[in-house]
C-alpha positions as CSV (number, residue, x, y, z in Angstrom):
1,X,0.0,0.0,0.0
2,X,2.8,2.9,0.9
3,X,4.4,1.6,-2.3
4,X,1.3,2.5,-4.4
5,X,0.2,5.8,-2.4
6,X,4.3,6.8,-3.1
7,X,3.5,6.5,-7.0
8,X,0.5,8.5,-6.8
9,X,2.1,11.0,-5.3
10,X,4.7,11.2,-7.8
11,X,2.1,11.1,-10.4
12,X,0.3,14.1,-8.9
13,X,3.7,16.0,-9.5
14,X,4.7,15.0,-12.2
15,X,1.3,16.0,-13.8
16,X,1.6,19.4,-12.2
17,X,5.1,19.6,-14.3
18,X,3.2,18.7,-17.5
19,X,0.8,21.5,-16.6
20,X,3.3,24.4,-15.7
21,X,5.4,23.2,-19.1
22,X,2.7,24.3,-20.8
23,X,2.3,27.7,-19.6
24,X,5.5,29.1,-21.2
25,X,4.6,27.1,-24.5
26,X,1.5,29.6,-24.5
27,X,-2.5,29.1,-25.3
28,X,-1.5,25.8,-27.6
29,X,0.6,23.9,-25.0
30,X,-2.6,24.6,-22.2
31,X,-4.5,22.9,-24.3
32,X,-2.2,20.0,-25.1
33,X,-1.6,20.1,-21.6
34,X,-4.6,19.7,-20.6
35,X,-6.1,17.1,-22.9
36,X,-3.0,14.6,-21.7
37,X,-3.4,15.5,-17.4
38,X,-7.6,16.3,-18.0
39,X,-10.3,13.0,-17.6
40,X,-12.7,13.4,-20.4
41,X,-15.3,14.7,-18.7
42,X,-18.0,17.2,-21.3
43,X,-16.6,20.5,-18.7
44,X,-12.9,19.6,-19.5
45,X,-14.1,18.8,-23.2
46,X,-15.8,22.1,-23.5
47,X,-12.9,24.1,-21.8
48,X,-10.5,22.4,-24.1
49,X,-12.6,23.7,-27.0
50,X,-13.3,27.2,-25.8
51,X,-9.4,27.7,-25.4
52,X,-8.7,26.6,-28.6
53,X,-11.2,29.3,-30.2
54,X,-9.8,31.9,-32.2
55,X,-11.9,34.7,-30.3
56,X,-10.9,33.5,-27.4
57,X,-7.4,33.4,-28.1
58,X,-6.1,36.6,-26.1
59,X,-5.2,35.9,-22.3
60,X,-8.5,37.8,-21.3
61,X,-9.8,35.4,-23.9
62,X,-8.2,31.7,-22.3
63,X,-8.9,33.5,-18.5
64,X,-12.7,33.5,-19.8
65,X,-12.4,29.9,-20.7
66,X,-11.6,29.0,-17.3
67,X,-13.3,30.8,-15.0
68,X,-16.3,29.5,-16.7
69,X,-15.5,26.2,-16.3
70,X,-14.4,27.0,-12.9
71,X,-18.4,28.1,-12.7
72,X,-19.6,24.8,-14.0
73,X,-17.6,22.8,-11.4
74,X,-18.5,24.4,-8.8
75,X,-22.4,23.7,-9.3
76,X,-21.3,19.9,-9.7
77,X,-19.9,20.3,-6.3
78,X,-22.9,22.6,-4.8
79,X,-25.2,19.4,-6.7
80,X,-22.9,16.0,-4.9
81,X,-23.2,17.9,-1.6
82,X,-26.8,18.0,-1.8
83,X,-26.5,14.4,-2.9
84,X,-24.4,14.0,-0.2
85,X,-26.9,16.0,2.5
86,X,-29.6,13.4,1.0
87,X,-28.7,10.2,1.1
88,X,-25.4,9.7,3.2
89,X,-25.3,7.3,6.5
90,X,-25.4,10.3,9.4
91,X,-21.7,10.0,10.4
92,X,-20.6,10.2,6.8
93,X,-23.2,13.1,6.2
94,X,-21.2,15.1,9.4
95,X,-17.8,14.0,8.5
96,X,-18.4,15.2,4.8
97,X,-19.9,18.4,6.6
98,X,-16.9,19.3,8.7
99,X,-14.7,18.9,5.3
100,X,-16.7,21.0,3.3
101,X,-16.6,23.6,6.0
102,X,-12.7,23.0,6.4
103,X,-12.1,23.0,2.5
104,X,-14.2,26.5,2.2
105,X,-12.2,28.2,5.0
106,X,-8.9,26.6,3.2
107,X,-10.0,27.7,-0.6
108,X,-10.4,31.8,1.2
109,X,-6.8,31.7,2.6
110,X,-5.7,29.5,-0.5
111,X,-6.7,32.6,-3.0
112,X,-4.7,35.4,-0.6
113,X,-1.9,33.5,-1.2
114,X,-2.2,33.0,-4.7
115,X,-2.3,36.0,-5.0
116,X,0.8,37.1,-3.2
117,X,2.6,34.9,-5.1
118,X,1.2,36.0,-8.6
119,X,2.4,39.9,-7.1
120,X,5.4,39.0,-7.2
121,X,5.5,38.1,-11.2
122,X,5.6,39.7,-14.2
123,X,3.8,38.6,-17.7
124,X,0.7,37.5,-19.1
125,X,1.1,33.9,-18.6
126,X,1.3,34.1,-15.6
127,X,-2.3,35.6,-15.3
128,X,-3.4,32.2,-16.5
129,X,-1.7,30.1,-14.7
130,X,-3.0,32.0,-11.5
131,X,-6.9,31.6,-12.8
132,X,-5.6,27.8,-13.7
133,X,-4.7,27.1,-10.1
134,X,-8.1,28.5,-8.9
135,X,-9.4,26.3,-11.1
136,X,-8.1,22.8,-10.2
137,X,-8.7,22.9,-6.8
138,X,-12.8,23.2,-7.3
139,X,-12.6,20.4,-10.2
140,X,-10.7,18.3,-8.0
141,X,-13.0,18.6,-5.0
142,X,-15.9,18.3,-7.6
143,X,-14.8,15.1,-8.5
144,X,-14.5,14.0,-5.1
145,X,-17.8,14.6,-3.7
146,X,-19.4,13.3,-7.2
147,X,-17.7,10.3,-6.0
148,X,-18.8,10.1,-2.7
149,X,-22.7,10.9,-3.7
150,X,-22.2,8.4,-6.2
151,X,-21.2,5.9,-3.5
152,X,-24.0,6.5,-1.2
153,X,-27.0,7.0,-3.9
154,X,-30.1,5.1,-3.7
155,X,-30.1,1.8,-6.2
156,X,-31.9,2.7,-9.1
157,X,-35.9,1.2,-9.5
158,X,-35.8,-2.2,-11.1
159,X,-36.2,-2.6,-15.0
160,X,-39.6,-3.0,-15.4
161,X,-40.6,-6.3,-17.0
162,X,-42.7,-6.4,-20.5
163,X,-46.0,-6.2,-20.5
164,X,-46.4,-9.4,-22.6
165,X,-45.1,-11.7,-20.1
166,X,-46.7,-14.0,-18.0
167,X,-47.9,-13.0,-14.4
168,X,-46.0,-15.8,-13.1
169,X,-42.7,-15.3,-15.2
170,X,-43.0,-11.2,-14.7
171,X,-43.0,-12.0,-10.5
172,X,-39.7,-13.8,-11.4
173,X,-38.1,-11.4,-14.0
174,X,-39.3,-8.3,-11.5
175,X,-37.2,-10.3,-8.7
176,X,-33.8,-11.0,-10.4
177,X,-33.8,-7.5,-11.9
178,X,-34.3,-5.6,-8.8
179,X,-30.9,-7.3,-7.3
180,X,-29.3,-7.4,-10.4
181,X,-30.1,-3.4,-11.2
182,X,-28.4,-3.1,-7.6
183,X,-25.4,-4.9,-8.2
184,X,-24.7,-3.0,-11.4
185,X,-25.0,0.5,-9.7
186,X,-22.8,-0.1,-6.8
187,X,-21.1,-3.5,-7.7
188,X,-22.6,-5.2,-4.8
189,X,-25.8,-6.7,-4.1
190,X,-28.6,-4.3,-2.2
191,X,-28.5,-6.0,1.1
192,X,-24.7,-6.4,1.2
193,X,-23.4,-4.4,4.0
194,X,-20.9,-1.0,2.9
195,X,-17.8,-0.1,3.7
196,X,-17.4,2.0,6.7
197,X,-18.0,6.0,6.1
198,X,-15.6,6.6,8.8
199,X,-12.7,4.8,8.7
200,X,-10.1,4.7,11.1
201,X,-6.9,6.4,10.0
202,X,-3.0,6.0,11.5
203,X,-1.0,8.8,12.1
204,X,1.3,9.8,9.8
205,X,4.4,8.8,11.3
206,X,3.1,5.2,11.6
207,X,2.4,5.3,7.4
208,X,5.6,5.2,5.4
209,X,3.9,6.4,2.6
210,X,2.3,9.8,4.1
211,X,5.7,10.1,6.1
212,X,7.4,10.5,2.6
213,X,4.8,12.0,1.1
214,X,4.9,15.0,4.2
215,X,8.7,14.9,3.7
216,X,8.3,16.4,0.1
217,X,5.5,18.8,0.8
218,X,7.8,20.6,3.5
219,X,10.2,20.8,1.2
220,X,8.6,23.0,-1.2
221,X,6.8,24.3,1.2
222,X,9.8,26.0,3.1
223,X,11.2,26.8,-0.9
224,X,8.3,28.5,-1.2
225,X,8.2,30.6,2.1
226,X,12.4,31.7,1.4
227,X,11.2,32.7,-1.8
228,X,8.0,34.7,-0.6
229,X,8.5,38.3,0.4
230,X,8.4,39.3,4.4
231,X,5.1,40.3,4.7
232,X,3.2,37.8,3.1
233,X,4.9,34.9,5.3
234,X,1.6,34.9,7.3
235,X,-0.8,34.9,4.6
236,X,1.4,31.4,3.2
237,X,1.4,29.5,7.1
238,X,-2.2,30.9,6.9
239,X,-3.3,29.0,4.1
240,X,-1.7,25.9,5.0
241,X,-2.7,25.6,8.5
242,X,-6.3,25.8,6.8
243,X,-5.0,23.3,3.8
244,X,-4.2,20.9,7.3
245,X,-7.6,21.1,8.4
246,X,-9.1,20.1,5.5
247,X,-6.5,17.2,5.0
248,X,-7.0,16.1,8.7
249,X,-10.6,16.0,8.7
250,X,-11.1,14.4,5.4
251,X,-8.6,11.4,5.8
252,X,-11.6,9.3,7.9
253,X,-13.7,10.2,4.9
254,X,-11.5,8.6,2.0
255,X,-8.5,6.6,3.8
256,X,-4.8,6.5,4.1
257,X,-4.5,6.2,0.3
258,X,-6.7,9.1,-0.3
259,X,-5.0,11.5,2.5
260,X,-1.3,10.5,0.4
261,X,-3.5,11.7,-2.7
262,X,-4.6,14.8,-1.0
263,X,-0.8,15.8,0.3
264,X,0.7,14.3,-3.3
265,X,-1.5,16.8,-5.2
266,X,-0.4,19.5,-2.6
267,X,3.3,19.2,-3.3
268,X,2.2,19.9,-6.8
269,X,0.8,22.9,-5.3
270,X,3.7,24.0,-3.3
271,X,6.2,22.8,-6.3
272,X,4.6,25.0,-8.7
273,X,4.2,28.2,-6.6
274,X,7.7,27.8,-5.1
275,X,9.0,27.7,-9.1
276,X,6.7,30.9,-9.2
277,X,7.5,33.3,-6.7
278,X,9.8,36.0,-7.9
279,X,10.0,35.3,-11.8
280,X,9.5,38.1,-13.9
């Protein structure tokens, strides 16, 4: 298990390197960019295409692009929390709760540090890859409460059987497809018990895999703070104090795998700004 959460985490980077590259190839390597890192989902299919419109080809233009896909992900998210809110067990409905809450108070301190970061840079490009890293965050948290509402949503209704059979053979065909229609929409039978919504997490220094993973996050982290100017030091502990919160009180929520994907996609974060700070 540490061996695979290590490789995800080194994924997570290296597919924040394939996104910064393209930045200083312009508009056409974002797009390449993104249709290699990007799952083909129709908002990252419809981005993709907006950026590569000619009217749209100015960095107010590709900025546009974005922040209205940036729009459309975050109603995905505002729906799966509903979802969520719905039909979720009650200790995964408060646990998902408290990491919304955490994740909303992280994503305010997250933007004042973007943008003291992005203050200290000069150029055009770098005005997209600021509106790009507002962007990922609210995909990527989309994508994970989709997942969970997916997880905890009702079966669907059994396929209904034809009217032209039998009384007899309809009681039977209504009672295999009701199981069956189960088994397909979560990949277990109705009545099989679920995995827990809370799970029982170790600390990190007992998990070789979050232990390395922690290792490399510090290490751009404090890049990033040498690099940042004096006063905006606080706004940068700020934000990931908050980015802690979240991370801490989402772990029970998606495992020790999922909290090394959670830090590996942070060292993107800190990797990328800490390569940012100070270029002109």
């Amino acid at each position: 298990m540490a061996t695979q959460g290590r490789i995800r985490t080194i994924r997570a980077a290296l597919a924040a390197l394939v996104a910064w590259a393209s930045w200083s190839a312009g508009p056409a390597g974002l797009n390449v960019a993104h249709a290699e890192v990007a799952a083909a989902d129709p908002i990252d299919v419809a981005m993709r295409q907006c950026l590569a419109r000619r009217d749209r080809s100015s960095t107010a233009g590709q900025i546009q692009c974005m922040g209205e896909a940036q729009q459309q992900w975050q109603a995905v998210m505002d729906g799966a929390y509903q979802r969520l809110s719905n039909d979720a067990p009650a200790d995964a409905k408060r646990g998902w709760q408290d990491s919304q809450r955490r994740w909303v108070t992280w994503r305010k301190d997250e933007i004042h540090l973007l943008k003291a970061v992005y203050d200290t840079t000069r150029g055009t490009s770098y005005a997209m890859s600021s509106a790009d890293m507002q962007l990922q965050p609210v995909r990527d948290r989309a994508l994970a409460l989709r997942a969970a509402a997916d997880r905890y949503a009702p079966p669907p209704a059994a396929v209904p059987v034809a009217a032209t059979s039998g009384a007899q053979g309809g009681t039977r065909g209504a009672a295999v497809a009701a199981p069956s229609a189960a088994a397909a929409a979560g990949g277990k039978p109705a009545n099989a018990p679920r995995d827990p919504a809370v799970r029982r997490v170790r600390p990190c220094v007992q998990d070789a895999a979050c232990e390395h993973a922690l290792f490399d996050l510090n290490r751009y982290y404090q890049k990033l703070r040498r690099k940042m100017p004096a006063h905006s030091a606080a706004t940068l502990v700020r934000a990931q104090r908050a980015w802690e919160a979240f991370r801490d009180s989402t772990a029970p929520l998606v495992g020790e795998d999922g909290r090394v994907d959670l830090i590996g996609a942070r060292i993107a974060t800190m990797k990328r700004l800490s390569e940012t700070a100070g270029n002109d």
